[in-house]
NUKOL-528628 format. One record per residue: residue number from 0; z, x, y of N, C-alpha, C, O in turn. Coordinates in steps of 0.2 Angstrom, whole numbers. Atoms other than C-alpha are relative to their C-alpha. Layout:
N
{resi = NUM	n_zz = Z	n_xx = X	n_yy = Y	ca_zz = Z	ca_xx = X	ca_yy = Y	c_zz = Z	c_xx = X	c_yy = Y	o_zz = Z	o_xx = X	o_yy = Y}
...
This chain:
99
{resi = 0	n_zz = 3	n_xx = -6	n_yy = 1	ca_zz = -118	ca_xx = -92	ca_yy = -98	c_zz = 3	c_xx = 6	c_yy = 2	o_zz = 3	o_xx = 11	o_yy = -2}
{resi = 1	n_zz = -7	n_xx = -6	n_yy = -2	ca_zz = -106	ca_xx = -79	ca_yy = -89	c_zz = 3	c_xx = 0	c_yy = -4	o_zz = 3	o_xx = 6	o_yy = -7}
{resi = 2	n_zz = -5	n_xx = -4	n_yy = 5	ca_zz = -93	ca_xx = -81	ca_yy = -100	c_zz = -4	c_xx = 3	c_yy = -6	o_zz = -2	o_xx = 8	o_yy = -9}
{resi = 3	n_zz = 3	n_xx = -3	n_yy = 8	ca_zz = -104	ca_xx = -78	ca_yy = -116	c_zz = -2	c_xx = 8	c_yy = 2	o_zz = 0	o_xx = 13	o_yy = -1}
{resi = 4	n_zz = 3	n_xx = -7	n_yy = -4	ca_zz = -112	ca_xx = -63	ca_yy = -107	c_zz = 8	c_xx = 5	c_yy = 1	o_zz = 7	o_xx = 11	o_yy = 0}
{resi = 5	n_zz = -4	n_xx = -5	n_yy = 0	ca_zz = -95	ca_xx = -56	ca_yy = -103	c_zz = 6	c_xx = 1	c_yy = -6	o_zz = 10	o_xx = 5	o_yy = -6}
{resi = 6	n_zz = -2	n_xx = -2	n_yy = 6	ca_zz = -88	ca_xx = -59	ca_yy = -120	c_zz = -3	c_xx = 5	c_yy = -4	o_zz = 0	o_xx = 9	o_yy = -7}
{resi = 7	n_zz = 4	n_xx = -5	n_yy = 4	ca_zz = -102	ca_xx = -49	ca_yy = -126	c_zz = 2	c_xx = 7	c_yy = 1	o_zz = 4	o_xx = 11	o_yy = -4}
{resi = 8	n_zz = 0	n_xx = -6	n_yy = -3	ca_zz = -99	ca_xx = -36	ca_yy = -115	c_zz = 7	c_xx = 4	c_yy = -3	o_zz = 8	o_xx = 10	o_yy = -3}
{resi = 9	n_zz = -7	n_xx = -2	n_yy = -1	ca_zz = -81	ca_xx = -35	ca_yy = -119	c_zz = 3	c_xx = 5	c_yy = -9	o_zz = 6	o_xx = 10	o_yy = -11}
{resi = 10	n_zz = 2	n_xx = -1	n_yy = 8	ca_zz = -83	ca_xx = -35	ca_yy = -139	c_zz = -3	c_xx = 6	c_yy = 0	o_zz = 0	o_xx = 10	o_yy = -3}
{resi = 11	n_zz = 3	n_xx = -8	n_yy = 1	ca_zz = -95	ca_xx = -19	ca_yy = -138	c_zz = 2	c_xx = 5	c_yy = 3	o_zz = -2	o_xx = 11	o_yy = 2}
{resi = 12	n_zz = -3	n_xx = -4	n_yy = -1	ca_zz = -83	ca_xx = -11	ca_yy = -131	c_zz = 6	c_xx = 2	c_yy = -3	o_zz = 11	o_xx = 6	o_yy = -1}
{resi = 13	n_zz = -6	n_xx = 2	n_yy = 3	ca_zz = -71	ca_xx = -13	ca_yy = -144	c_zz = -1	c_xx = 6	c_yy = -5	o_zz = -5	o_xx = 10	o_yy = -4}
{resi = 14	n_zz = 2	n_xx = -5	n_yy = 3	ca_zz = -71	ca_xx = 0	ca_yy = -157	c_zz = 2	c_xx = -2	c_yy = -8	o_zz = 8	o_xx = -2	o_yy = -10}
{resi = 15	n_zz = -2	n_xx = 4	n_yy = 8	ca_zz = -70	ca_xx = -8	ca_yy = -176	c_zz = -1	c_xx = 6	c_yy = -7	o_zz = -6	o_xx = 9	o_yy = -8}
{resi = 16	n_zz = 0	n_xx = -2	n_yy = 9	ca_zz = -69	ca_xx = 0	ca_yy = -194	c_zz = -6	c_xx = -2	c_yy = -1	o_zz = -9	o_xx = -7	o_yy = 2}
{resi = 17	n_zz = 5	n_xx = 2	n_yy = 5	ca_zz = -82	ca_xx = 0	ca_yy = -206	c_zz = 6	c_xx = -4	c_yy = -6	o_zz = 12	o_xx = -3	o_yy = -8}
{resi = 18	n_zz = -5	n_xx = 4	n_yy = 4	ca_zz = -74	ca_xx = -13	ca_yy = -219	c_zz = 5	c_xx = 4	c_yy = -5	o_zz = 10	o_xx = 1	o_yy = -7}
{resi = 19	n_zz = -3	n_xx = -2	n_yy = 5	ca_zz = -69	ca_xx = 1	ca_yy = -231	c_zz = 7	c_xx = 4	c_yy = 4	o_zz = 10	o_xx = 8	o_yy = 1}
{resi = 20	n_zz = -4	n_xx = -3	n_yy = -2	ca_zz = -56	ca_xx = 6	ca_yy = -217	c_zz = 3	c_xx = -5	c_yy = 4	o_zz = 6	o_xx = -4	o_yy = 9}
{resi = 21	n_zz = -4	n_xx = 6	n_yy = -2	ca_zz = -50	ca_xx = -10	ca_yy = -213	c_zz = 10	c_xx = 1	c_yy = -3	o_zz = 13	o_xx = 0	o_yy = -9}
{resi = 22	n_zz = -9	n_xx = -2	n_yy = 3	ca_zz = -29	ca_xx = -7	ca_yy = -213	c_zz = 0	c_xx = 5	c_yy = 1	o_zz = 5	o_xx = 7	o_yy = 0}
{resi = 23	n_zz = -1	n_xx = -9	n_yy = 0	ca_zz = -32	ca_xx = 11	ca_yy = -209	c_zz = 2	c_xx = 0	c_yy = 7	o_zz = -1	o_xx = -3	o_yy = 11}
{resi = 24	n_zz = -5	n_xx = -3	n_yy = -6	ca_zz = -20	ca_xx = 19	ca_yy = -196	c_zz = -7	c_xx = 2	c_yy = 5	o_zz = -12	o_xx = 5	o_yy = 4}
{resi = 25	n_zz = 5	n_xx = -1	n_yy = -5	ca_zz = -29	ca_xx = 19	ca_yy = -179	c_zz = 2	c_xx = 5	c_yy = 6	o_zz = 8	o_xx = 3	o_yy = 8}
{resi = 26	n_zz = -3	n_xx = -5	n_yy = -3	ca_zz = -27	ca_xx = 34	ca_yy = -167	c_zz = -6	c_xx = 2	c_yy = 7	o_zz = -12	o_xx = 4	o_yy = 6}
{resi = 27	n_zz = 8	n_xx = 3	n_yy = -5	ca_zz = -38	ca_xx = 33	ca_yy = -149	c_zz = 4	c_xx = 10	c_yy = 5	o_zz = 10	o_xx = 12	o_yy = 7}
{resi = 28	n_zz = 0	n_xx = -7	n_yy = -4	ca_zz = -40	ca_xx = 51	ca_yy = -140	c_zz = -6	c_xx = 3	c_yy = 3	o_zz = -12	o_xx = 1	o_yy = 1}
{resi = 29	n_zz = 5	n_xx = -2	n_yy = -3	ca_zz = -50	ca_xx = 61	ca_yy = -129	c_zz = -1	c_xx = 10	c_yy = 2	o_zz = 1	o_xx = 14	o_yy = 6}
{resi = 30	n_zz = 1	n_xx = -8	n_yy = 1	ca_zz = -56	ca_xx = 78	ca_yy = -132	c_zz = -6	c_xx = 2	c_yy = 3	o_zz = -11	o_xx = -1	o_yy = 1}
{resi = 31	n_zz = 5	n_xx = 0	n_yy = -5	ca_zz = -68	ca_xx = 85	ca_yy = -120	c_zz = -4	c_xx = -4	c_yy = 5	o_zz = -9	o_xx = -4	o_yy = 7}
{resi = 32	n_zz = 5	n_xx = 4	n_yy = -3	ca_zz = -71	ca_xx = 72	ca_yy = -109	c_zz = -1	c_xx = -7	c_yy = -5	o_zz = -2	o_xx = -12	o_yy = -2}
{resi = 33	n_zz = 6	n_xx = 5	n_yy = 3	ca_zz = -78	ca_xx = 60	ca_yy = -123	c_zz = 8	c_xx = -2	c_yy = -5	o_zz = 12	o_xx = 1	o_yy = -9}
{resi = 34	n_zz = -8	n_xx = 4	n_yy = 8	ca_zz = -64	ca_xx = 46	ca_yy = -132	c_zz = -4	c_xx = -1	c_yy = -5	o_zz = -10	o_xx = -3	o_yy = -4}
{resi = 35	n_zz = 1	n_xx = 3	n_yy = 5	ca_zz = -65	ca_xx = 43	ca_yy = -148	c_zz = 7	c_xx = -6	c_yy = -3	o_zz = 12	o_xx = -9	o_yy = -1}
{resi = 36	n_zz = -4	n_xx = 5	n_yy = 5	ca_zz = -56	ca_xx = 31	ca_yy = -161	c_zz = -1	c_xx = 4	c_yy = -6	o_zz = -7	o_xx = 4	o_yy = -9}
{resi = 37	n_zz = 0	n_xx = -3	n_yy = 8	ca_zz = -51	ca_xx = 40	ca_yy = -177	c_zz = 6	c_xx = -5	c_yy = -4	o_zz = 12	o_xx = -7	o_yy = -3}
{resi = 38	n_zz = -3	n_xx = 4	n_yy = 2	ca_zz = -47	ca_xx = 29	ca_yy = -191	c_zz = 3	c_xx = 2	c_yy = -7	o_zz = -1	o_xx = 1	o_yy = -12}
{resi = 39	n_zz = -3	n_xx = -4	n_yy = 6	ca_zz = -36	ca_xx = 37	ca_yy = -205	c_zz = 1	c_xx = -4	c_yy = -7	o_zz = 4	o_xx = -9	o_yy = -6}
{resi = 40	n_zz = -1	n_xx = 5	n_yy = 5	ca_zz = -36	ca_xx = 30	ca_yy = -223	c_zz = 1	c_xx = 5	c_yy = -5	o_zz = -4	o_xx = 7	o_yy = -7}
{resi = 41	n_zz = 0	n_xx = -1	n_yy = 7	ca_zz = -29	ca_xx = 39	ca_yy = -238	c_zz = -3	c_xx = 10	c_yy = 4	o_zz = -1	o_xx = 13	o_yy = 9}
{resi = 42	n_zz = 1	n_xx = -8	n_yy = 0	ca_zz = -38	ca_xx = 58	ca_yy = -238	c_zz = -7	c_xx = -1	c_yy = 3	o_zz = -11	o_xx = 4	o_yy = 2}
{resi = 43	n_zz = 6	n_xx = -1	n_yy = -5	ca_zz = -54	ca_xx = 53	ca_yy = -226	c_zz = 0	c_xx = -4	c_yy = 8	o_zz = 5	o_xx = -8	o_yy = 7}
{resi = 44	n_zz = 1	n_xx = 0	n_yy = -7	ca_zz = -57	ca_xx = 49	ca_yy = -207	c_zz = -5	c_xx = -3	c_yy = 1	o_zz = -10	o_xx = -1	o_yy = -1}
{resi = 45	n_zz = 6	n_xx = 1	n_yy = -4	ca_zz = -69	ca_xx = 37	ca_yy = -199	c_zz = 3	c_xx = 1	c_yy = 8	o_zz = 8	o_xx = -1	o_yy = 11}
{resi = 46	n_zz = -1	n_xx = -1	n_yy = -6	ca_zz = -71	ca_xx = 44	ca_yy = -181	c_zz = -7	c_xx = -3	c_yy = 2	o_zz = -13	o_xx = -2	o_yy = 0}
{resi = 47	n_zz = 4	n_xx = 7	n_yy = -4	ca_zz = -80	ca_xx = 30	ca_yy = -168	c_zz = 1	c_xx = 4	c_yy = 6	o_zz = 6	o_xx = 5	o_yy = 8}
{resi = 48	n_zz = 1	n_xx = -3	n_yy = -6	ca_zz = -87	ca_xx = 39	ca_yy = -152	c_zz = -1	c_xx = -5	c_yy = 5	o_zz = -6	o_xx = -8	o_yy = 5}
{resi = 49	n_zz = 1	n_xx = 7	n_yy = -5	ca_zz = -83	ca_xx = 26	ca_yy = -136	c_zz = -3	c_xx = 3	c_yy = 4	o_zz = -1	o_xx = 9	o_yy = 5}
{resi = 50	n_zz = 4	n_xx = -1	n_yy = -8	ca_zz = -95	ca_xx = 26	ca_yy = -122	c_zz = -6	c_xx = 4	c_yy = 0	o_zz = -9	o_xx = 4	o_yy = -5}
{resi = 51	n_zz = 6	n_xx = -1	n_yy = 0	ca_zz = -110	ca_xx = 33	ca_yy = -117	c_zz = 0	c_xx = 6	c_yy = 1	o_zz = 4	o_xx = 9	o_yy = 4}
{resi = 52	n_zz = 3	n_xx = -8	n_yy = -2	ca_zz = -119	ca_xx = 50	ca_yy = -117	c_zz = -6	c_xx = 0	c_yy = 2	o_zz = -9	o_xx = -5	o_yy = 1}
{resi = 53	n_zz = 4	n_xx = -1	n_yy = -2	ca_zz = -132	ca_xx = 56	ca_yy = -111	c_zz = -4	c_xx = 4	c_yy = -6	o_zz = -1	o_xx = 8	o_yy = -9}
{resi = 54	n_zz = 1	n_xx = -4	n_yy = 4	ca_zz = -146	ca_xx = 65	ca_yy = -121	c_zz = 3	c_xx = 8	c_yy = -4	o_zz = 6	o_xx = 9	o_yy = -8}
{resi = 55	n_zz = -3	n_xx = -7	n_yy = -2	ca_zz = -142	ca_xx = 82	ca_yy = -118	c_zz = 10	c_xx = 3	c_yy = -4	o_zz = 11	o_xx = 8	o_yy = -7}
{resi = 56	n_zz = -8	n_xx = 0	n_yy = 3	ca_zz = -121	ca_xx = 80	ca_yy = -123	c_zz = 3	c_xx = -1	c_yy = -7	o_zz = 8	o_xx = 0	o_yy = -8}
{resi = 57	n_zz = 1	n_xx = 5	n_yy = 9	ca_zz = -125	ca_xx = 73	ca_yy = -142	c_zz = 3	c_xx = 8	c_yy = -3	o_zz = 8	o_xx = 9	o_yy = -6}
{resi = 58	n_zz = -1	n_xx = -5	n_yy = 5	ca_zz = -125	ca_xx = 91	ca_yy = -148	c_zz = 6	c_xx = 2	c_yy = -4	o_zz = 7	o_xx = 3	o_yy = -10}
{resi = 59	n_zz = -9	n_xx = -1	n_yy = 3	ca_zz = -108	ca_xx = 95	ca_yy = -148	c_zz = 4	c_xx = -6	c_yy = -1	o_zz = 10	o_xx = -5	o_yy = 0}
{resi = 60	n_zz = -6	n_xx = 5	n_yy = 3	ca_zz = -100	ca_xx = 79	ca_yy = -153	c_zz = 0	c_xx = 1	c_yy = -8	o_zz = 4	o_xx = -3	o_yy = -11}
{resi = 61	n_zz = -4	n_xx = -1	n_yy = 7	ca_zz = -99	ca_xx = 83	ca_yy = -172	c_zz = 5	c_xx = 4	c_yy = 0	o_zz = 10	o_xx = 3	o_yy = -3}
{resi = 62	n_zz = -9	n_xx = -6	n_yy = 1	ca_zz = -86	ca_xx = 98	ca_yy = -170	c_zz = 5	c_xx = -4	c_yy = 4	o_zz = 11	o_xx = -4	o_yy = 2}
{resi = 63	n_zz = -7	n_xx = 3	n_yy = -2	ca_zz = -76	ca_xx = 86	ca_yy = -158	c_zz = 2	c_xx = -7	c_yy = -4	o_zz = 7	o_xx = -11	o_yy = -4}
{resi = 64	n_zz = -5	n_xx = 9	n_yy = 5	ca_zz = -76	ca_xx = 70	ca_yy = -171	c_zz = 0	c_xx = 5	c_yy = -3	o_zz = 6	o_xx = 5	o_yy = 0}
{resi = 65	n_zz = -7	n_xx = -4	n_yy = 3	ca_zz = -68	ca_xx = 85	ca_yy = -182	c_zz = 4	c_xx = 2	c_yy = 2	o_zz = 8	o_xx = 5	o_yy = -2}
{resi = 66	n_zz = -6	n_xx = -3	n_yy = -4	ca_zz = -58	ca_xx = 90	ca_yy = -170	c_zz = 6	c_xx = -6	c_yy = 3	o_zz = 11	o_xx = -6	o_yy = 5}
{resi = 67	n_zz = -3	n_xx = 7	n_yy = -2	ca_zz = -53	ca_xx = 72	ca_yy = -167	c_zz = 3	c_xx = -1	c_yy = -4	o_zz = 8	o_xx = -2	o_yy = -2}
{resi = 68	n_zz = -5	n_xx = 3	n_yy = 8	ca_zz = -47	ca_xx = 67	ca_yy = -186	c_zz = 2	c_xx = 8	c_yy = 1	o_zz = 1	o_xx = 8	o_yy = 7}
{resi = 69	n_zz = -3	n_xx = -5	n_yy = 1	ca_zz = -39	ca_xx = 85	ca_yy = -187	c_zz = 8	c_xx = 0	c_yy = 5	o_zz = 13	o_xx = 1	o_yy = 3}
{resi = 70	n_zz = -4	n_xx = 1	n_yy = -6	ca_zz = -30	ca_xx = 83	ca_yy = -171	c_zz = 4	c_xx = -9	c_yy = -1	o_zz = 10	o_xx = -10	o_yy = 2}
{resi = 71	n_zz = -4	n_xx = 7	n_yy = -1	ca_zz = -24	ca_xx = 64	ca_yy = -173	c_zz = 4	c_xx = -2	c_yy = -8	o_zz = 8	o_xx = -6	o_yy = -9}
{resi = 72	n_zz = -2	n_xx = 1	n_yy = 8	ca_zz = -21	ca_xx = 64	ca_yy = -192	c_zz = 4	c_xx = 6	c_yy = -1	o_zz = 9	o_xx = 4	o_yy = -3}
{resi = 73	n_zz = -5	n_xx = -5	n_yy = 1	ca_zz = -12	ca_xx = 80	ca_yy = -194	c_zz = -3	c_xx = 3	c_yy = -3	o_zz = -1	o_xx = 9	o_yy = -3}
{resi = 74	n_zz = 3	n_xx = -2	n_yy = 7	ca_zz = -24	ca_xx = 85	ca_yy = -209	c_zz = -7	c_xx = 5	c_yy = 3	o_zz = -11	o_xx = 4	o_yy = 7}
{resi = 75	n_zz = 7	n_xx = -4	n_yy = 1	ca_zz = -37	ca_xx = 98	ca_yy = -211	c_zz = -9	c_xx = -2	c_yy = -1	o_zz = -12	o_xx = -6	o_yy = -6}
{resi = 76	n_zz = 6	n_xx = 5	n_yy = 4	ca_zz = -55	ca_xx = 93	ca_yy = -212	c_zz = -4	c_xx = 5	c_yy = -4	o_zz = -5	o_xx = 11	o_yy = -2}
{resi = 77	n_zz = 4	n_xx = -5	n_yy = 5	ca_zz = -65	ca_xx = 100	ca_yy = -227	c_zz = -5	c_xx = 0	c_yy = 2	o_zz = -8	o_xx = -5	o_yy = 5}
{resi = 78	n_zz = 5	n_xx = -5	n_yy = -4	ca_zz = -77	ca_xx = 112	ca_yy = -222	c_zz = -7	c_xx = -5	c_yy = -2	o_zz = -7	o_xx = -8	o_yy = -8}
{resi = 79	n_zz = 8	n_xx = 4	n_yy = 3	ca_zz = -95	ca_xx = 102	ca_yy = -222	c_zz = 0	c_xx = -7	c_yy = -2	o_zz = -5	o_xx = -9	o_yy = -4}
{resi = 80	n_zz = -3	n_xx = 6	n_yy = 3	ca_zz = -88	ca_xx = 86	ca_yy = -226	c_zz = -2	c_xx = -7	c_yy = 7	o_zz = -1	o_xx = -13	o_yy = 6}
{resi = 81	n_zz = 2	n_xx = 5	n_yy = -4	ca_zz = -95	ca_xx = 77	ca_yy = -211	c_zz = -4	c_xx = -5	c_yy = 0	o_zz = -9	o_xx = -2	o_yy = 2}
{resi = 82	n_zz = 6	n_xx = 5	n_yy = 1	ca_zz = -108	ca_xx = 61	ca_yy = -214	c_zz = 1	c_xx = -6	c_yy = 5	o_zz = 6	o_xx = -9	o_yy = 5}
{resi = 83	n_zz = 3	n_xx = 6	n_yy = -2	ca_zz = -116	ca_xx = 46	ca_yy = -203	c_zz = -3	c_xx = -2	c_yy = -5	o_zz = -6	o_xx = 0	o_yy = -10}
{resi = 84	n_zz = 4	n_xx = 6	n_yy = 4	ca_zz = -122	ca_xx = 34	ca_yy = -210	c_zz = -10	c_xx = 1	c_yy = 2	o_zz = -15	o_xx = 1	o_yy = -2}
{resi = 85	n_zz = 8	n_xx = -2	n_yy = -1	ca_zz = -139	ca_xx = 37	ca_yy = -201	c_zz = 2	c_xx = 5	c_yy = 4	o_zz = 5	o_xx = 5	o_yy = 10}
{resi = 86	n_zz = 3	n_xx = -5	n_yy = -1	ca_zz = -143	ca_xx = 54	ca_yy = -201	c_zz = 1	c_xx = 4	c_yy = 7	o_zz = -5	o_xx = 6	o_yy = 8}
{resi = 87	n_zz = 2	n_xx = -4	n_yy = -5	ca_zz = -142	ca_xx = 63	ca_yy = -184	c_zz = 7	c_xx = -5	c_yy = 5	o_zz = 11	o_xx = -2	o_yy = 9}
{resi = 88	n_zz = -6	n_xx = 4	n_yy = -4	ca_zz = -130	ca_xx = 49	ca_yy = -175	c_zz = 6	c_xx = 2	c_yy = 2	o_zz = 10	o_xx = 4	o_yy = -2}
{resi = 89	n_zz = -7	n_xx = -4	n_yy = -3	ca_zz = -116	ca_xx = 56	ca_yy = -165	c_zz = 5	c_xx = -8	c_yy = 3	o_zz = 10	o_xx = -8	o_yy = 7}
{resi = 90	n_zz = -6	n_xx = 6	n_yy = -4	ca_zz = -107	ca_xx = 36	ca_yy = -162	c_zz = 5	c_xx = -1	c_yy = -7	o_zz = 9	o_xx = -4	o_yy = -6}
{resi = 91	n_zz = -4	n_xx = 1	n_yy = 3	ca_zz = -99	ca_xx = 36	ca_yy = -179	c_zz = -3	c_xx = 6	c_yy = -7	o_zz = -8	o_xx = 7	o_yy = -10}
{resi = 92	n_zz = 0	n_xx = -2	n_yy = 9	ca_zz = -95	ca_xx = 48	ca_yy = -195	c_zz = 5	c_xx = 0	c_yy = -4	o_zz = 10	o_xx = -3	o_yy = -2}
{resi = 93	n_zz = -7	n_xx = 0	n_yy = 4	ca_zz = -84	ca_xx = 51	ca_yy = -209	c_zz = 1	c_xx = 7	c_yy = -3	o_zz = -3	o_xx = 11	o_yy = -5}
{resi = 94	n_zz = -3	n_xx = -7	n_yy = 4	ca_zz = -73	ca_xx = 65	ca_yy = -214	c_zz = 5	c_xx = 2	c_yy = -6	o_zz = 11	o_xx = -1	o_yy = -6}
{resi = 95	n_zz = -3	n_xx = 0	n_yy = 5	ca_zz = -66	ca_xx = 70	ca_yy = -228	c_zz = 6	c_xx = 7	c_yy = 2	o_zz = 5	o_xx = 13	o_yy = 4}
{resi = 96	n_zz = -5	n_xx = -2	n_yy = -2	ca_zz = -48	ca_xx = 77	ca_yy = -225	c_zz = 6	c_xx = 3	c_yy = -7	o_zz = 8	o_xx = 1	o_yy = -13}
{resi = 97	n_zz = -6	n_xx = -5	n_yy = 4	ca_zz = -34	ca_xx = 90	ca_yy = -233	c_zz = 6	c_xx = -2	c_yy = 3	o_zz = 9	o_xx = 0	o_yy = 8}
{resi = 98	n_zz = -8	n_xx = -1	n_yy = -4	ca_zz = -17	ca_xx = 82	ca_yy = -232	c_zz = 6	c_xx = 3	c_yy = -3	o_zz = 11	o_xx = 3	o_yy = 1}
């Protein structure tokens, strides 16, 4: 039962694509404090926020996952272009990019 417990553990620390970014250039950094995983495909960005925040901290993680694809991909991100999947989520978006 340990080991399964610490595979678990180890696994959700892992930071994976969504399938449509499966083969996409992966690029791990830390802007303010807080790592992400940006993963580059073509002209958009999936950026994966590792680790934990606190309430309070959430606010400003959307300008750093575009500062995260901007800074790790070389590319511009188009203005407004930010989306989760579910609404409000600061652990994963996607960005649409000027290369």
């Amino acid at each position: 039962m340990p080991i399964i417990l610490a595979l678990l553990l180890l696994l959700s620390a892992c930071a994976s694509p969504a399938p449509d970014f499966f083969g996409a250039a992966r690029h791990d950094t830390v802007i303010d404090g807080i790592r992400f995983s940006v993963f580059h495909k073509g002209n958009e960005a999936e950026v994966v926020r590792l680790g934990y925040l606190g309430r309070n901290a959430h606010a400003a993680v959307p300008a750093l996952m575009v500062r995260a694809a901007e800074e790790t991909t070389g590319c511009a991100a188009a203005p407004d272009s930010l989306r989760s999947r579910i609404p409000g989520d600061t652990g994963e978006a996607r960005i649409a990019l000027r290369c």
